[in-house]
C-alpha positions in Angstrom: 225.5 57.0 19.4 227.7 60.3 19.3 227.6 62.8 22.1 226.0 65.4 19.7 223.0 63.2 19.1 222.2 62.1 22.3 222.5 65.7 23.9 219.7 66.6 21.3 217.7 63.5 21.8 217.8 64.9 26.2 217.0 68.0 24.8 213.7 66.6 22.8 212.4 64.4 25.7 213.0 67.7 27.8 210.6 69.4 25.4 208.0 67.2 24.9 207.7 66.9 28.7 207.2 70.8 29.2 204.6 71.0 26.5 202.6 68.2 27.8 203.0 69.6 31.5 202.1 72.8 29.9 198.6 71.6 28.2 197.1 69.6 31.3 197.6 72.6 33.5 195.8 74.4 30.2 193.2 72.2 30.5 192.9 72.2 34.6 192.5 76.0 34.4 189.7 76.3 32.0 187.7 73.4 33.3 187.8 75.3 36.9 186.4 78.6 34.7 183.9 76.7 32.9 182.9 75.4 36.8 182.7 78.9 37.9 181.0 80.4 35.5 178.3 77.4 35.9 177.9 78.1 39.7 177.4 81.9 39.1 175.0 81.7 36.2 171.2 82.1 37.9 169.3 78.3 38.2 166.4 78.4 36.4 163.3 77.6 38.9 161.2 74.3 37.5 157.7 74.9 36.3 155.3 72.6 38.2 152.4 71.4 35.9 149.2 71.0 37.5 146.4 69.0 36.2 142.4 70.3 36.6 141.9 67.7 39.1 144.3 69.6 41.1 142.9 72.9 41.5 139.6 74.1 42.4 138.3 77.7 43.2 137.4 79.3 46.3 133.3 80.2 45.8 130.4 80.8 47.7 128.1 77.8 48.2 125.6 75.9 50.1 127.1 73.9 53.2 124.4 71.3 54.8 125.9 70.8 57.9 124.5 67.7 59.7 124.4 64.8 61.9 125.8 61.3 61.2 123.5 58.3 61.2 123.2 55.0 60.8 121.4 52.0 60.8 119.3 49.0 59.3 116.6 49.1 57.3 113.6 47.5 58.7 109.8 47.1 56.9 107.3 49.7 58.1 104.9 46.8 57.4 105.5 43.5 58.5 103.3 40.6 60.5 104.3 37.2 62.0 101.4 34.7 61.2 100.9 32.5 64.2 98.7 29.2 65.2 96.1 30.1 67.5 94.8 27.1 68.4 96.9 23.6 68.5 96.8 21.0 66.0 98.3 19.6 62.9 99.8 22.1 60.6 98.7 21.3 56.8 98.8 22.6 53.6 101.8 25.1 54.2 103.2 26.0 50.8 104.9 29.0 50.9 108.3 29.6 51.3 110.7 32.4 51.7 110.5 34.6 48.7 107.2 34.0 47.8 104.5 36.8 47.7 101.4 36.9 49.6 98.2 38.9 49.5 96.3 40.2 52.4 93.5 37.9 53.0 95.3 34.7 51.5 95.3 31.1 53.3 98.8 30.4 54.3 98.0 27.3 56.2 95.5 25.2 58.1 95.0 23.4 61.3 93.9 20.1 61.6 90.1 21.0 62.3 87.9 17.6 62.6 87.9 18.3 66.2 87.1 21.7 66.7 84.2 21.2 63.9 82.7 18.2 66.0 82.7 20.1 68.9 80.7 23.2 67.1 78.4 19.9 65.9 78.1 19.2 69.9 77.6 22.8 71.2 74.9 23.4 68.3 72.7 20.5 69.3 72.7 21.9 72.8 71.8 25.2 71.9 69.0 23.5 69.7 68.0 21.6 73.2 68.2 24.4 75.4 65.9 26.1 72.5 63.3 23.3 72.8 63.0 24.3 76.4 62.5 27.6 76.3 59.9 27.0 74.0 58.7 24.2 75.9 58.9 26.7 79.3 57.2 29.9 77.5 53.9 27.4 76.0 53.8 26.2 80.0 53.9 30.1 80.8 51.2 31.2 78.2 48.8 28.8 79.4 49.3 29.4 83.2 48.8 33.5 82.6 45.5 32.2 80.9 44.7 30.3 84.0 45.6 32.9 86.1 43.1 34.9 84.6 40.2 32.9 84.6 41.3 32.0 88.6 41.8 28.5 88.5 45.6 28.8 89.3 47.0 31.3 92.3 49.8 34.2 91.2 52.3 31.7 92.8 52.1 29.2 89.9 52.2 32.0 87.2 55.4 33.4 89.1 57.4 29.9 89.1 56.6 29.1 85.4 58.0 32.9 84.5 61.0 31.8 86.3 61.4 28.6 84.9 61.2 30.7 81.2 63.4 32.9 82.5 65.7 30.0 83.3 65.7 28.0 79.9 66.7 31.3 78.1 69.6 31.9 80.0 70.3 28.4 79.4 69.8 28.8 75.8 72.0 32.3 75.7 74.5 30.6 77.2 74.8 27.4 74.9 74.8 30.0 71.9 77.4 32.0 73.1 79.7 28.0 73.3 78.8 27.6 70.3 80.4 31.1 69.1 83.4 30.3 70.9 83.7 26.9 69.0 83.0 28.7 66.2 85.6 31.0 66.6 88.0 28.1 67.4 86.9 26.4 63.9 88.0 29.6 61.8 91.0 30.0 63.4 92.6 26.8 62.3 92.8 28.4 58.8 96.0 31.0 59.2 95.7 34.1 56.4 97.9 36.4 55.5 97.5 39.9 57.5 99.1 42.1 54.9 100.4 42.0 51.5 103.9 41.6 51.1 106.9 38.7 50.9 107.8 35.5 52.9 110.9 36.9 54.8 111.1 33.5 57.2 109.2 29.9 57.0 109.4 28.7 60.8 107.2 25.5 60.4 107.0 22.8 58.4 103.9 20.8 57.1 102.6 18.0 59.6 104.3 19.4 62.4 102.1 19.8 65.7 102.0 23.3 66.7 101.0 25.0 69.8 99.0 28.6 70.1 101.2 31.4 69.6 103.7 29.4 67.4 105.4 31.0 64.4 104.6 29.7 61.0 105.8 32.7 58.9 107.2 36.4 58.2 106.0 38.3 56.2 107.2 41.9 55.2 106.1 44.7 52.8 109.0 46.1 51.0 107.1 48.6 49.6 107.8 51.2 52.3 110.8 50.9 54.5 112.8 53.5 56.9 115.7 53.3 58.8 115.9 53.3 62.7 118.3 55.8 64.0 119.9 56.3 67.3 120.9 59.7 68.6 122.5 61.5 71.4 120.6 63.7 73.6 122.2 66.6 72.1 122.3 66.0 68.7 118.8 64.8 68.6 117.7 68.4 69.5 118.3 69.8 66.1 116.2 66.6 64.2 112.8 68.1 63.0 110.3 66.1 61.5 110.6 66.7 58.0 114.1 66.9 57.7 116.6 65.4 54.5 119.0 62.9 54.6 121.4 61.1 52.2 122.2 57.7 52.8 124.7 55.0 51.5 123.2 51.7 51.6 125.6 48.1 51.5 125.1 47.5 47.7 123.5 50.1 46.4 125.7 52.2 43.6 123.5 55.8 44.0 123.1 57.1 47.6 119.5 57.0 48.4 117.5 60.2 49.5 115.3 59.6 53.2 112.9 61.9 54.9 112.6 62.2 59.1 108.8 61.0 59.7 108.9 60.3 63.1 110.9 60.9 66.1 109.9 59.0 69.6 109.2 61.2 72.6 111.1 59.2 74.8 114.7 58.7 75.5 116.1 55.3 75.6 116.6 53.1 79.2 119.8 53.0 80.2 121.7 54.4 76.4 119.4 57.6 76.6 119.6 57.5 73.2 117.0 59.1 71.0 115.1 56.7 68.5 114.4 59.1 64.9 113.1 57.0 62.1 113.5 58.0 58.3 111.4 57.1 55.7 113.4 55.7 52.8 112.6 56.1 49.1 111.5 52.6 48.0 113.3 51.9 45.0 114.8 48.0 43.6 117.6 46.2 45.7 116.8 47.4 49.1 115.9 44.4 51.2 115.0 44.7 55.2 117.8 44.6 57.6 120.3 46.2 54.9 123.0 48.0 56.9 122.9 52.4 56.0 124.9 55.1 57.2 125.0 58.6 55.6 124.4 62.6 57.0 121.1 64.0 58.3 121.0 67.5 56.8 119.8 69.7 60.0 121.5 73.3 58.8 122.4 75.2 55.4 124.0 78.1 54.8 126.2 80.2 52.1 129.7 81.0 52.6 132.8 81.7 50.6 134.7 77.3 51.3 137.0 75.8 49.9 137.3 71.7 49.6 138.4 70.6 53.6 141.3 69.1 51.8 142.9 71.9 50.6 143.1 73.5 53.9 146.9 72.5 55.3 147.6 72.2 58.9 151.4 71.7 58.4 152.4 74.9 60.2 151.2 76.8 63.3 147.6 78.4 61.7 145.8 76.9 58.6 146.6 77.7 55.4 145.7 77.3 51.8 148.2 77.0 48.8 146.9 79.5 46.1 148.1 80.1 42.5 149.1 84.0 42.1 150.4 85.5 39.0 151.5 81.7 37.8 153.5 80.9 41.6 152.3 79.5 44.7 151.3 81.4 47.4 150.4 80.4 51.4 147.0 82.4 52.5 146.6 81.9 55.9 142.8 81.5 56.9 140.7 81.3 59.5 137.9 77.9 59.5 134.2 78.2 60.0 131.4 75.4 59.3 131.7 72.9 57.1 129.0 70.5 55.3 128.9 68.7 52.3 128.4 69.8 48.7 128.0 67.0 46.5 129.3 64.5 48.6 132.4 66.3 49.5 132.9 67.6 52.7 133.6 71.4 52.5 134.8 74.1 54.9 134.1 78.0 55.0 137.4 80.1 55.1 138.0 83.7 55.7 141.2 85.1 54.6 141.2 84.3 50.9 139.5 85.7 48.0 136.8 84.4 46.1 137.9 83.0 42.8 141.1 82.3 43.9 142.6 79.1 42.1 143.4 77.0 45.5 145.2 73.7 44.9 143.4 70.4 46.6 144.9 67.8 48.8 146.2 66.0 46.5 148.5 68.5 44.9 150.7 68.4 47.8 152.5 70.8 49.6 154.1 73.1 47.1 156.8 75.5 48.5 155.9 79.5 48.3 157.5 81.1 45.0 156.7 77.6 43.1 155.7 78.2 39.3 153.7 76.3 38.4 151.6 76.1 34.6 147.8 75.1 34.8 147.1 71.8 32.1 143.2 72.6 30.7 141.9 69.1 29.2 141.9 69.1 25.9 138.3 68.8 24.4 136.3 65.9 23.4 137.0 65.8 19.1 133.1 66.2 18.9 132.7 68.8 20.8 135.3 70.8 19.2 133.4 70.3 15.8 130.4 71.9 17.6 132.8 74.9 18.9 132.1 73.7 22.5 135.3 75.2 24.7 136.5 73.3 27.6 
């Protein structure tokens, strides 16, 4: 290669090396611009979409305000059948489950004895009767003799005693007899009330004592719940008063009414005893465990949902949709009670009708925008023109 020809080979490489320097620092410079112009063009703020579920409005309503309670259910009605005289227990057929009428036989006692021994006591009576008729022909025909004076006063005197005698005697084997009697009818045990075998505590042929159990029974039809209260809450219970209860395995909560409260404070607790009568309705068995809110106070008030209230910052505050933002309203908390079955609060400080946002919406800071979803209606009720 000539000297010509390589100088202007150097001079091409020299070139090519100042335009490609030249179009990175090209490329440098307007990829800083573009970043410049990025940071000062304004950010547009994110729209926050909130469902109906999220959002509820600030109205006047009814608060109940009330006590909590709880408790088992027990039977108003309900008997234990027991054996009043010992024996043999026989013919006891029912079993837990089963219903009984008022009036039926449950079971017997052995009774050969007890009726030999009314046998016994009858034919004394029946002797001690012979006798007194025996004593009052001896007394007629003394008072005759008397009379006529063949006999003194003193023999009329002793045969009035003696028929005084043989009727007491005859009074007295009458009222063994009843006794016997008695004895006889109680070896059959009946049912005291209508209602269900709850517990079967004998068995058939077993010997039984007086005063041992043989059965339960309870009456399902009317039951109530037994309540225990503080001194101080139980000031506010009246007679009279509503209640909503939720009942282990029962979908619906189950209305109850205060019937009675008992005038005396508990030993030793000090607790007050309220019983409410609960509405009888299928499922509800006795000793079913209930809690729910005695309703002793309602009032109106502008409240909002107790969830929506925040405490996140030094004074309460709800979160508030204004002119499609978020906005904090301070307010101030009065009573709260439960509007169906959520527990509410009254609130001073917002307006009402104010779209406030629930719990679950989250905290949402001030400024937000935010776009309200309506559900879409039903296809059927839009053919009928019904608006969401």
């Amino acid at each position: 290669m000539n000297p010509t020809t390589r100088r202007w080979l150097t001079i091409a490489l020299v070139l090519l090396a100042v335009a490609a320097a030249v179009g990175l620092g090209w490329r440098g410079y307007a990829y800083r611009q573009a970043a410049q112009q990025a940071q000062l063009a304004p950010v547009k703020d994110p729209v926050i979409e909130l469902g109906a579920i999220d959002v509820t409005t600030a109205q006047v309503r009814e608060l109940t305000s009330g006590l909590p309670i709880t408790g088992a259910l027990k039977a108003v009605h309900s008997a234990i059948v027991k054996a009043r005289v010992p024996g043999e227990l026989q013919g006891l057929t029912v079993r837990e489950g089963d219903t009984v009428q008022a009036g039926q036989v449950i079971a017997r006692v052995e009774s050969t004895e007890y009726a030999d021994r009314v046998r016994q006591a009858q034919q004394q009576a029946d002797a001690a009767k012979a006798q007194v008729d025996i004593a009052q022909r001896q007394y007629d025909n003394n008072a005759a003799l008397v009379n006529q004076g063949f006999i003194s006063k003193t023999a009329l005197d002793n045969s009035a005693a003696s028929l005084a005698t043989a009727r007491a005697n005859y009074r007295a084997a009458q009222a063994g007899t009843e006794v016997l009697r008695k004895s006889l009818a109680d070896t059959v045990l009946k049912a005291p009330i209508s209602g269900q075998i709850s517990q079967r505590l004998a068995q058939p042929g077993e010997r039984v004592s007086p005063e041992a159990r043989i059965v339960e029974i309870v009456d399902l039809s009317r039951l109530e719940l037994e309540a225990a209260l503080s001194p101080a809450d139980s000031v506010a219970v009246r007679v009279g008063q509503q209640a909503l209860l939720n009942i282990e395995g029962v979908a619906q909560p189950v209305p109850a009414t205060v019937a009675r409260i008992n005038p005396s404070a508990q030993a030793g607790s000090r607790s007050v005893l309220v019983y409410l009568s609960v509405t009888a309705q299928p499922g509800l068995r006795q000793g079913l465990f209930a809690q729910g809110q005695l309703a002793t106070e309602t009032q109106r008030a502008l409240a909002v949902p107790l969830n929506a209230v925040r405490t996140d910052k030094p004074l309460p505050y709800v979160q508030v949709v204004d002119n499609g933002r978020i906005a904090h309203r301070t307010v101030q908390m009065g009573a709260r009670g439960q509007v169906d079955g959520e527990q509410w609060v009254a609130v001073q400080g917002v307006a009402e009708g104010a779209q406030v946002l629930r719990g679950a919406a989250g905290v949402l800071r001030e400024g937000t925008q935010v776009k309200l979803i309506v559900p879409a209606a039903p296809a059927s009720a839009a053919r009928n023109g019904v608006r969401p």
